[in-house]
C-alpha positions in Angstrom: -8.6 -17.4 -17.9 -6.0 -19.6 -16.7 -4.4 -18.8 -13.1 -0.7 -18.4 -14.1 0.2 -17.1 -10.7 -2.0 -19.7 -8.4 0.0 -19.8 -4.8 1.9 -22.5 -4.2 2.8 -21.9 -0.6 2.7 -25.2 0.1 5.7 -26.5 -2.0 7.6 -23.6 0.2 9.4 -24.1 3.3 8.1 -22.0 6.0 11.4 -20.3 6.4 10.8 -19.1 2.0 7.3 -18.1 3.3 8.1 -15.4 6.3 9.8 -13.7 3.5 7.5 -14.4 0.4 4.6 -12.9 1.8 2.3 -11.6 -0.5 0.9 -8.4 -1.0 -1.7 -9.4 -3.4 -3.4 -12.7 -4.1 -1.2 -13.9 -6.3 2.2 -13.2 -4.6 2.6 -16.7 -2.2 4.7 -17.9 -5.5 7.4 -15.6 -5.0 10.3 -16.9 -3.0 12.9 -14.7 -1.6 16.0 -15.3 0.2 16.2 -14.9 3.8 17.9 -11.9 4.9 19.0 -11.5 8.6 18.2 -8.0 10.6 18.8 -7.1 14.5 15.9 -7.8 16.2 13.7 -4.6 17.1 14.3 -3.4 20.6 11.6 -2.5 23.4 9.8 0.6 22.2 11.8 3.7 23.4 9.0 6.6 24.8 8.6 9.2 23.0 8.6 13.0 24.4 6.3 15.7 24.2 4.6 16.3 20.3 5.7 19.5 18.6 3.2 22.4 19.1 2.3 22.0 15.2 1.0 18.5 16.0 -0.6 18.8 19.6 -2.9 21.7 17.8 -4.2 18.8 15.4 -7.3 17.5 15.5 -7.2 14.5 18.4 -3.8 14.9 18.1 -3.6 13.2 14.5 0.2 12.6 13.9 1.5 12.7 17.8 3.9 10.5 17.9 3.8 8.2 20.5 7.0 5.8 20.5 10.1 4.6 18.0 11.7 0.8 18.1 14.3 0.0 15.8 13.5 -2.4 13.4 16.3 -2.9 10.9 20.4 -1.8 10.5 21.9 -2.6 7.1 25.1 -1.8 5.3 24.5 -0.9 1.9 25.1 -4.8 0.6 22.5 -6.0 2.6 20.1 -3.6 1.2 21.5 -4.5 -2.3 21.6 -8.7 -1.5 17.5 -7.9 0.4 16.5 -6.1 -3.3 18.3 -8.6 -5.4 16.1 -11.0 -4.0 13.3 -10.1 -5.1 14.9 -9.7 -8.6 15.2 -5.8 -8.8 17.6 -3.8 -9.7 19.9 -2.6 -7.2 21.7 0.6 -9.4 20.6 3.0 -7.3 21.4 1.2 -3.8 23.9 4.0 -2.7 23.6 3.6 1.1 22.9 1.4 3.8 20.0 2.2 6.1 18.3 2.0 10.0 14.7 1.6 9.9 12.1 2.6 13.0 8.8 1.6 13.3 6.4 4.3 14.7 3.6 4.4 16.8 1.3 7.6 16.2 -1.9 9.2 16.9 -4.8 8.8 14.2 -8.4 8.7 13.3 -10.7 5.7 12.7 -13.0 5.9 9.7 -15.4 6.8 11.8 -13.3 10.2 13.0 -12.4 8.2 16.7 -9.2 8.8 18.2 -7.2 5.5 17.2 -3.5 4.8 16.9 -1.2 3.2 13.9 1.9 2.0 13.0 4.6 2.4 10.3 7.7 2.2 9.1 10.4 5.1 8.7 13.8 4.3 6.8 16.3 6.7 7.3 19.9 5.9 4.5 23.1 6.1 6.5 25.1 9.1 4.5 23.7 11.5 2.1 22.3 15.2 2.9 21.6 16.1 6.2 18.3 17.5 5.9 16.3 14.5 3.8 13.5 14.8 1.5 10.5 12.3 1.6 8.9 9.7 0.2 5.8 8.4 0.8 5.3 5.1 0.4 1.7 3.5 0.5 2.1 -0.5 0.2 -0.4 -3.2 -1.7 -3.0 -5.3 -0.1 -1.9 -7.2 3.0 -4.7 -9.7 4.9 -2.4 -10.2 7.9 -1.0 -7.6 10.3 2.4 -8.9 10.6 3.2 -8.5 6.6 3.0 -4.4 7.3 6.1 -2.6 6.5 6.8 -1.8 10.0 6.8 -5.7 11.3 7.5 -8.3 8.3 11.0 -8.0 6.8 9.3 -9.2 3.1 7.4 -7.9 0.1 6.0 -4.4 2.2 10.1 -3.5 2.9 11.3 -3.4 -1.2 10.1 0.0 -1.9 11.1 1.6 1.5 14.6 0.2 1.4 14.6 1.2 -2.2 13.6 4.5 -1.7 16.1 5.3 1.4 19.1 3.6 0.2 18.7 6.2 -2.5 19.1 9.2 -0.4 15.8 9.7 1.1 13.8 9.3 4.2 11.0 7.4 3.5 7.3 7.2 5.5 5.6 3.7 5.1 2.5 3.5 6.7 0.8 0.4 8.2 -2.4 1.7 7.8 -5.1 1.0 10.4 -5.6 -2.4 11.8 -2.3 -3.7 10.3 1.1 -3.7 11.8 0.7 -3.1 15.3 -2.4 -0.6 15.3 -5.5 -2.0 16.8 -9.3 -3.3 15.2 -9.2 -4.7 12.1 -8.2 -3.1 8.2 -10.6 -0.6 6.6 -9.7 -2.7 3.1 -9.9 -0.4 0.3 -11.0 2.3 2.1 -9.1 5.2 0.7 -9.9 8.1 2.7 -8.4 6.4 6.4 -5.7 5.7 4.4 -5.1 8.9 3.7 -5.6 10.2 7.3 -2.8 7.3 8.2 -0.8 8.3 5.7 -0.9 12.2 6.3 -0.4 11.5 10.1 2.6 9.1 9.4 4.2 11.9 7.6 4.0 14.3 10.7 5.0 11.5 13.1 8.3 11.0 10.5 8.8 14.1 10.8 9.1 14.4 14.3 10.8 11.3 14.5 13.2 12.3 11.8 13.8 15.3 14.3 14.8 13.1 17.2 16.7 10.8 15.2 18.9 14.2 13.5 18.1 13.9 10.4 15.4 16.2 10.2 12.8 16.3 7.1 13.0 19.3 4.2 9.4 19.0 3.9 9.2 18.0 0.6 7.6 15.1 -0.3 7.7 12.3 -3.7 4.3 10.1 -3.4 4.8 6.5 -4.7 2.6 3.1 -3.6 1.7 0.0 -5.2 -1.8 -1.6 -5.8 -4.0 -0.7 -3.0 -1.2 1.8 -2.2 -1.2 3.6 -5.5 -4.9 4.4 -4.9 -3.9 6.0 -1.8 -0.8 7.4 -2.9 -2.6 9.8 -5.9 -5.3 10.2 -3.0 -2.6 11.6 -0.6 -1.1 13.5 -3.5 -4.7 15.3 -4.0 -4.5 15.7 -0.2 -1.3 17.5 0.1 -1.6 19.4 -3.3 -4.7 20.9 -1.3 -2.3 22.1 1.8 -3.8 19.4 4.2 0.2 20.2 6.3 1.6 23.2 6.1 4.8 21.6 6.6 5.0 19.5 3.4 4.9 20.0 -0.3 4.7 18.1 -3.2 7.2 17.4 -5.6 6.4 14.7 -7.8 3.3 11.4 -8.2 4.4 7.9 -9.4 1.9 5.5 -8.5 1.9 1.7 -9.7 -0.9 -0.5 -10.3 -3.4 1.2 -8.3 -7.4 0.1 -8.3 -8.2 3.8 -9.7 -11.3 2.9 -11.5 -13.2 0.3 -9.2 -16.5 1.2 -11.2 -15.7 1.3 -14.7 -12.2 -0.7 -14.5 -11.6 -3.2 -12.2 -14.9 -4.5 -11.1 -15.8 -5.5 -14.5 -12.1 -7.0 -14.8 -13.4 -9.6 -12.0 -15.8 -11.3 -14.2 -14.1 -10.9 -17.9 -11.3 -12.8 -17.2 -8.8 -9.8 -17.0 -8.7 -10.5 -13.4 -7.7 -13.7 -12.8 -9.9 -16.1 -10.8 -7.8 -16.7 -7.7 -6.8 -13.1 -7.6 -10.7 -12.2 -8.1 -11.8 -14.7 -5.5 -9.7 -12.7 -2.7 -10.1 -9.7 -3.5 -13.5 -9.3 -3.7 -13.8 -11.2 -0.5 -11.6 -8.9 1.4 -13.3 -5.7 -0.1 -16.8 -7.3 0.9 -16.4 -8.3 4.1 -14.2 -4.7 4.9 -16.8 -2.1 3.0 -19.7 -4.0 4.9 -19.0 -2.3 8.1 -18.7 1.2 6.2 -21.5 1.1 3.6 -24.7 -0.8 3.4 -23.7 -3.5 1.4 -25.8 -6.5 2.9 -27.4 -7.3 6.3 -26.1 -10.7 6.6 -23.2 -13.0 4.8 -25.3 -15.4 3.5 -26.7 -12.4 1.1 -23.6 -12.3 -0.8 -21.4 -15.7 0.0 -22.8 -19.0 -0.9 -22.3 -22.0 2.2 -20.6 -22.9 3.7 -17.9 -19.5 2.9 -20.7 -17.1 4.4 -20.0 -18.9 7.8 -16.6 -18.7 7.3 -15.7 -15.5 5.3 -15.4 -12.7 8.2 -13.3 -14.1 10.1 -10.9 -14.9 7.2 -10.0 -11.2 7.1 -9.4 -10.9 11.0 -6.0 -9.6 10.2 -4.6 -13.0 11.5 -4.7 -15.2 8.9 -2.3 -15.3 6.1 -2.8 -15.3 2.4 -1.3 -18.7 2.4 -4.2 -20.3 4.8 -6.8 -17.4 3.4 -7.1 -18.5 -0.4 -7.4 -22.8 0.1 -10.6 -21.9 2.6 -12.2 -20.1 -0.7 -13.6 -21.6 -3.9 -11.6 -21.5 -6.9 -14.2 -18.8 -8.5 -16.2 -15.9 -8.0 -19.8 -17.9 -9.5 -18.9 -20.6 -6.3 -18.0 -17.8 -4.0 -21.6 -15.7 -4.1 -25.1 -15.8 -4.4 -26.4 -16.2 -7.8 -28.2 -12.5 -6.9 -24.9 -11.0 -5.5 -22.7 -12.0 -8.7 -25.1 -10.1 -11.1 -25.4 -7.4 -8.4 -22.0 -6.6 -9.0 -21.8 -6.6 -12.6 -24.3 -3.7 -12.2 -23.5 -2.0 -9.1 -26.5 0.0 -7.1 -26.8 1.0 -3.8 -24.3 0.1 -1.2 -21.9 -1.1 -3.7 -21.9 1.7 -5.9 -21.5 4.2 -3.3 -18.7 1.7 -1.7 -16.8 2.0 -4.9 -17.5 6.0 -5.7 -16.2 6.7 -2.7 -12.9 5.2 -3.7 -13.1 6.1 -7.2 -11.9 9.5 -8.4 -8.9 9.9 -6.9 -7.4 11.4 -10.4 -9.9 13.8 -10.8 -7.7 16.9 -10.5 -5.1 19.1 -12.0 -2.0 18.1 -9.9 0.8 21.3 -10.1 3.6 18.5 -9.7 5.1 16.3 -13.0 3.1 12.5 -12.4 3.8 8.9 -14.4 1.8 6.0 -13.7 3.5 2.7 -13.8 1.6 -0.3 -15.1 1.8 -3.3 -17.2 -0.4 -4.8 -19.9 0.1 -8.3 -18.5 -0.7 -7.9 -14.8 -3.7 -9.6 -13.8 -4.8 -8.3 -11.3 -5.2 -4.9 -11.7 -5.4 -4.5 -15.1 -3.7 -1.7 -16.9 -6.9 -0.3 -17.8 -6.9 1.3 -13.8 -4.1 3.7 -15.3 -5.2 4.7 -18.6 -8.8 5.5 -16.8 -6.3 7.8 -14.5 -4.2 9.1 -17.2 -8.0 10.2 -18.9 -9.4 11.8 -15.9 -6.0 13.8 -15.4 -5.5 14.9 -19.1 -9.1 15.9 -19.3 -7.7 18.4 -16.6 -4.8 19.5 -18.6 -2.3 17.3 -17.0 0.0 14.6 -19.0 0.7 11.6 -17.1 2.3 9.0 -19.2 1.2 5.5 -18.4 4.4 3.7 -18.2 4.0 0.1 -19.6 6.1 -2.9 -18.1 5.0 -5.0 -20.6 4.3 -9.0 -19.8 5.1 -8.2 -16.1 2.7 -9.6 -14.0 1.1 -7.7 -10.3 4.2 -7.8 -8.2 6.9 -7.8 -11.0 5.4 -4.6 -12.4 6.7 -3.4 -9.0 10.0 -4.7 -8.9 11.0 -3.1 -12.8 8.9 0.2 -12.2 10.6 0.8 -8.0 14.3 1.9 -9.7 12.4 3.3 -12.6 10.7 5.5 -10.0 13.7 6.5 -7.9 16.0 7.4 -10.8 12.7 9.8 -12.0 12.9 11.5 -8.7 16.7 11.7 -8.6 15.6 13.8 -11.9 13.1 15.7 -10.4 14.4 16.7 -7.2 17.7 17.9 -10.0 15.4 20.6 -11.2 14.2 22.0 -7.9 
């Protein structure tokens, strides 16, 4: 299939590119206009957790410091979100954003710490509700929401110049948080995401405008995997202190099995797109499942010399994707490529263990947010979801944007999402 989207970073100026970075592969082509914000400030210590948090586990959610990261009046927010070509009806306030520091979990279960982003609107109720927001795939650190003033800052300014707080996690290894990113590994994402909501709220606490508890879970690609994930998570009463209301995921990987991986070599995928990906998700699930001893098993020379260090969390997309082939057959092995057009062993347990994320009966209303022309994670993710949760009795319309491509599908289904939750939150 022919790569509509292929980067083209280097026709950019660097100044276009600190604020087109990509969340997925095939982002580097979207330019967006500069948009100034006070510089963050030393980070502030925090005082003592609440007793709630210091009884968790390693004391998961602690938080441990908040820097301000961002003041806007309510045209800024409308001028950053206009940008990006979105549509800025619902921009009713201005907003200060924080980035947090907070105690978490590794993988592994190890004490570890994280970062992330909470945006608080200027005006509105005093006592907020929440959203979640889990963003898309990010190779380097400084594109997380809580450091890179780009494509990881649309939903959260969104989301809190409508009236909410909003909780954007970094996840681990990006942002400031130490090692590197468990890619695709939904269940740290999770742990992250839980724990950024109890650091928000203690945050939101400090900052007076304390948290209702009640929380609308949204994300994008990689984040809208995790975001139904954390929905199953808090539907099961993983914090006592928060309940939720409604699920509205976009373009999330929900199917890597039966949906996405076989997208990679059918052409759904495109090849650029496909190419990075699976090159991230290799190189990330290899230190969590068995997936091969050695590089050189899966990436053809000279990439298997090369490919690790790619995804150090230093490297942008825009110097990643010209140091890989143009195609998945030139990127592996000739024994890897059919390995994972039948997946056994490491890399079907690597993928199960992300899969089934809709495989449950939520008790909140849930629309999935998709488009028929986005190549990269083709709508077929959603209506696998949609199956799983109307086999349990639940009706989650797929919503379909149409011709939009991966980050576009975003842009049209973000004020789709807030006015839905402007609905829902009516009822309650």
């Amino acid at each position: 299939m022919e790569n509509n989207n292929a980067p083209t970073a280097q026709r950019t100026s660097r100044k276009q590119r600190s604020i087109a970075r990509r969340t997925t592969a095939t982002a580097a082509v979207m330019v967006l206009a500069a948009l100034g914000v006070a510089p963050a400030v030393a980070q502030q210590p925090a005082g003592a957790p609440a007793a709630a948090h210091s009884a968790t586990a390693h004391g998961r959610g602690t938080l441990l410091g908040i820097t301000p990261v961002a003041d806007l009046d309510r045209a800024d927010v409308a001028r950053f979100l206009a940008s990006g070509g979105m549509d800025t009806g619902t921009v009713r306030h201005g907003l200060r954003a924080y980035r947090l520091t907070y105690r978490t979990v590794t993988p592994q279960g190890a004490p570890t710490t994280a970062t992330g982003l909470l945006a608080l609107p200027k005006g509105g109720p005093h006592r907020l509700d929440l959203v979640s927001d889990t963003h898309g795939t990010m190779a380097h650190r400084d594109y997380a929401p809580s450091v890179g003033e780009d494509f990881g800052r649309f939903a959260p300014y969104l989301h809190a110049s409508a009236g909410r707080a909003v909780a954007a996690p970094d996840y681990l290894g990006l942002g400031k948080g130490p090692g590197r990113h468990p890619y695709m590994d939904t269940e740290s994402a999770v742990t992250a995401s839980v724990d950024m909501l109890r650091a928000s709220r203690t945050a939101a606490q400090r900052l007076n405008r304390p948290l209702t508890g009640e929380v609308y879970a949204s994300g994008f690609s990689q984040g809208g995997q995790v975001a139904m994930a954390l929905g199953r998570a808090l539907d099961k009463g993983v914090d006592r202190n928060f309940r939720l209301r409604a699920l509205a995921p976009v373009s999330g990987p929900y199917d890597i099995e039966n949906a996405e991986t076989p997208a990679l070599f059918d052409g759904r995928v495109n090849d650029t797109s496909a190419v990075f990906y699976m090159s991230y998700y290799l190189t990330a699930q290899s230190r969590l499942h068995p997936l091969y001893k050695d590089t050189s098993e899966a990436f053809r020379k000279p990439y298997a010399d090369i490919v690790d260090d790619l995804f150090d969390t230093h490297h942008t997309e825009e110097e990643i994707i010209p140091a890989l082939p143009a195609t998945l057959k030139e990127l592996l092995t000739d024994d890897y490529y059919r390995r994972l057009q039948h997946l056994t062993g490491g890399l079907l347990e690597a993928a199960r263990a992300q899969d089934g994320n809709c495989a449950w009966k939520p008790d909140v209303p849930v629309r999935l947010y998709s488009s028929s022309g986005d190549t990269d994670v083709p709508i077929a993710n959603a209506r696998s979801c949609a199956a799983d949760l109307a086999a349990r009795g639940v009706d989650a319309p797929v919503v379909d944007q149409g011709s939009a491509d991966h980050n576009t599908t975003y842009m049209k289904s973000g004020p789709q999402i807030v006015r839905w939750f402007d609905t829902v939150a009516a009822r309650h």
